[in-house]
C-alpha positions in Angstrom: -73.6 -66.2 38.4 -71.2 -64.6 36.2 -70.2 -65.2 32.7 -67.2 -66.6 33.9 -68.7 -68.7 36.3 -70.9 -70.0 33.8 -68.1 -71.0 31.5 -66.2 -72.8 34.0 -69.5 -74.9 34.8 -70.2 -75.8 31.4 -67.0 -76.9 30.6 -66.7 -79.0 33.8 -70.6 -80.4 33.1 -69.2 -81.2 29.9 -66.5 -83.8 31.5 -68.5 -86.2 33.0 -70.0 -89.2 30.8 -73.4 -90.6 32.3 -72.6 -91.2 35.7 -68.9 -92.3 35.6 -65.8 -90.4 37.1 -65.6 -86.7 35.8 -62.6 -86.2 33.6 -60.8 -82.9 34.9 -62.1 -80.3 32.8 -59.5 -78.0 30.7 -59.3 -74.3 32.0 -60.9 -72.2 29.7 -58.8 -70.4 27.5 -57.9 -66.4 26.9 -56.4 -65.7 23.4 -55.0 -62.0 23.8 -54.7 -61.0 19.9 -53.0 -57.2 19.2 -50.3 -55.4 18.2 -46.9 -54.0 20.1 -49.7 -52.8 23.1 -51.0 -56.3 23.7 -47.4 -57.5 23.5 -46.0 -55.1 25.9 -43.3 -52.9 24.0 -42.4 -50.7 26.8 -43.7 -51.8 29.4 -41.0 -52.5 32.6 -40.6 -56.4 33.1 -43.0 -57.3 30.0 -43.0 -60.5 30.3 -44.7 -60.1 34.1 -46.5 -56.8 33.6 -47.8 -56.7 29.7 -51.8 -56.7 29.8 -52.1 -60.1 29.5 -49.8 -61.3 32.2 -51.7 -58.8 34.4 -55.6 -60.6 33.3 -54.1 -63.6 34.1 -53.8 -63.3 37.4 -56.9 -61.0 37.8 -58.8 -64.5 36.2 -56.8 -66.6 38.2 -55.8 -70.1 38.2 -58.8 -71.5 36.8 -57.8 -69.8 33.6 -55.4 -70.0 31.0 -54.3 -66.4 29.5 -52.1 -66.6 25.8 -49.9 -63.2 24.6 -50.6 -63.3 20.9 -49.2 -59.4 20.6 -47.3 -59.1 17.3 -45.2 -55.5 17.7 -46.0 -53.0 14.8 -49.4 -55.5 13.5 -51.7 -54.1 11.5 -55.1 -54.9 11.0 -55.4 -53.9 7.9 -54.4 -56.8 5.4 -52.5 -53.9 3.6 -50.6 -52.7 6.0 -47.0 -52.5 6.8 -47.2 -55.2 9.3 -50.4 -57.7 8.4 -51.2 -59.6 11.7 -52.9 -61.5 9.0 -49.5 -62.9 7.8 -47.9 -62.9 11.4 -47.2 -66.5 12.9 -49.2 -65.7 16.0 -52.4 -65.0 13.8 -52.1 -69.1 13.4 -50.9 -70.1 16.9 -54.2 -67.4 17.9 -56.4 -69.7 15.9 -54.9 -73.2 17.0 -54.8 -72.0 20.8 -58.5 -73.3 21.2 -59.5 -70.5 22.8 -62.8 -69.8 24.8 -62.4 -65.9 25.0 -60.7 -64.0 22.1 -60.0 -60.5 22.9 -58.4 -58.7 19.7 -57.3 -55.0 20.0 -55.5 -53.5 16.6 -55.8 -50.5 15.0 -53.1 -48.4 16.4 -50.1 -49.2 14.2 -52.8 -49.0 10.8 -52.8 -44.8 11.9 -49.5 -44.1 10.2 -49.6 -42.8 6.5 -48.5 -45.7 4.7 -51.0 -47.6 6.4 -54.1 -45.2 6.7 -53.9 -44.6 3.0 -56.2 -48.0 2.9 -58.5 -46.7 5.3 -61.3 -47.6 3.0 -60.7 -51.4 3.8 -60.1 -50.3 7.5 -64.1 -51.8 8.5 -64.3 -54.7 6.0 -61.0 -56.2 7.2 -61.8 -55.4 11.6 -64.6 -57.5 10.3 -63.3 -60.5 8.3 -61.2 -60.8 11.8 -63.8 -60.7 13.8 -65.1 -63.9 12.1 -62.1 -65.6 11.7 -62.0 -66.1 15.1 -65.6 -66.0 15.9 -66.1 -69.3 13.3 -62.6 -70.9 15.1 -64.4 -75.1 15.8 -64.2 -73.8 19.7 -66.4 -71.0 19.0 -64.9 -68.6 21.1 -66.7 -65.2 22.8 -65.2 -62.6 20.9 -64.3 -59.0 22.3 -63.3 -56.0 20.5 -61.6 -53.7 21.6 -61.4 -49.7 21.0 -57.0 -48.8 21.0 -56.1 -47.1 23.6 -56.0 -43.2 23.2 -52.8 -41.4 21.5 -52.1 -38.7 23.8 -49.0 -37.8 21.5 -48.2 -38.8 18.3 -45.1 -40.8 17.5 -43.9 -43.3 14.7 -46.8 -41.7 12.6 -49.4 -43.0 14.9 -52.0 -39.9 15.5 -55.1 -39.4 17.6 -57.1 -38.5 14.3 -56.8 -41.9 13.1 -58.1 -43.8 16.3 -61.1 -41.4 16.4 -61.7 -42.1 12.9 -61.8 -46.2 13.5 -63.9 -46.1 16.8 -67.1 -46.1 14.7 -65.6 -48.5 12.2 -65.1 -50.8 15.2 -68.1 -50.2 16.8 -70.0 -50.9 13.8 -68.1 -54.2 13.3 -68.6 -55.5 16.8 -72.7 -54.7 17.1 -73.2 -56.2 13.8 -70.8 -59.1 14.3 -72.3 -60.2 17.8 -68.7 -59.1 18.8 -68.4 -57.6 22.3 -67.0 -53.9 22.8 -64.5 -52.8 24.7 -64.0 -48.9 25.1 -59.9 -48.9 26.0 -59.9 -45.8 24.3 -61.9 -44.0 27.2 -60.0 -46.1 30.0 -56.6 -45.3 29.0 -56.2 -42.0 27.8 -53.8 -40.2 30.8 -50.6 -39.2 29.7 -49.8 -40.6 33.1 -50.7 -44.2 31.5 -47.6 -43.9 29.1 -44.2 -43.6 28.1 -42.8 -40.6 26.9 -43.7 -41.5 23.1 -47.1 -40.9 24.1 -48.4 -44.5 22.6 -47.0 -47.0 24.3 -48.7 -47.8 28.2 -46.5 -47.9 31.0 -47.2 -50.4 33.7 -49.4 -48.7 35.2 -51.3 -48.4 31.8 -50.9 -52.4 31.0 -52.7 -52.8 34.1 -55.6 -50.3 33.3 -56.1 -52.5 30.5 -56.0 -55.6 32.3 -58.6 -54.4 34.9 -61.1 -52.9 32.0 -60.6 -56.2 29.7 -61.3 -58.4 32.9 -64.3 -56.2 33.6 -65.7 -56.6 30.0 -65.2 -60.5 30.8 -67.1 -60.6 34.1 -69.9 -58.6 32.9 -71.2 -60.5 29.7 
């Protein structure tokens, strides 16, 4: 049985009271944390084809997938953009989710932000237990950004190679569960012309590697 499986099972075990009428269990939930990626910026009919639309429908009905991209987020608490301070980083938190799947680090490449780079591995890891601690104690996946296969906006390659070990670090400590994006979508036929932003066909590589990482632990 997989993981998935398993969830669904407790969470319906979990509705019935000693012998009377199960109470309809909730579907479990999928908090999709990020920045402009997770979101969808550029991707052709977002709203239907960001990642997150896309692992919905890979999971199926039995479970409930949440957007919670924030366009230009940072993970670093110094950045330009702190998800930290974004409204979704609450709604992320109060969403109740089962399965929290957070992928930042992209936007925190550009000078401005990489200049904190030093706080780059304590801050992917105060993250990683904000929402591991959440009262629904949620699995928690992290997740490598995707490759830059040309720089734009001041996002470069250089940085994302530098935070893979950061992040890797983070997640085996952490009890967090890695996701390598970064080796899944890395053709330039995965993106727009910036070079940073998947295309459809690159929001549903994500999709099918995230819901892969999810049906294997």
């Amino acid at each position: 049985m997989t993981s998935l499986a398993s969830l669904l099972l407790v969470l319906a075990s979990a509705s019935q009271v000693e012998g009377r009428a199960a109470i309809p269990a909730e579907k479990p939930r999928v908090a999709c944390v990020g920045d402009n990626i997770t979101y969808g910026a550029a991707v052709e009919k977002r709203e239907a084809n960001c990642y997150p639309a896309v692992l919905g429908r890979l999971l199926g009905p039995g479970y409930e997938v949440r957007n919670f991209g924030v366009s230009g987020a940072t993970l670093l608490k110094k950045g330009d953009k702190p998800y930290w301070k974004e409204k979704a980083f609450q709604q992320a938190a109060d969403f109740g989710a089962n399965i929290v799947v957070i992928m930042l680090g992209t936007n925190d490449t550009k000078p401005q932000n990489w200049k904190f780079k030093a706080e780059f591995e304590a801050d992917a890891r105060a993250l990683v237990q904000h929402f591991k601690t959440l009262p629904s104690k949620p699995k928690v996946f992290l997740a490598l950004p995707v490759a830059v296969v040309k720089s734009s906006f001041g996002i470069v390659e250089d940085g994302v190679l530098a935070e893979i070990p950061l992040l890797a670090k983070v997640a085996k400590e952490e009890g967090a569960i890695l996701i390598d994006l970064h080796l899944a979508v890395a053709g330039k036929e995965l993106f727009v012309g910036d070079g940073v932003h998947p295309n459809v066909a690159g929001a549903k590589k994500i999709a099918e590697t995230v819901f892969a990482a999810l049906s294997a632990k």
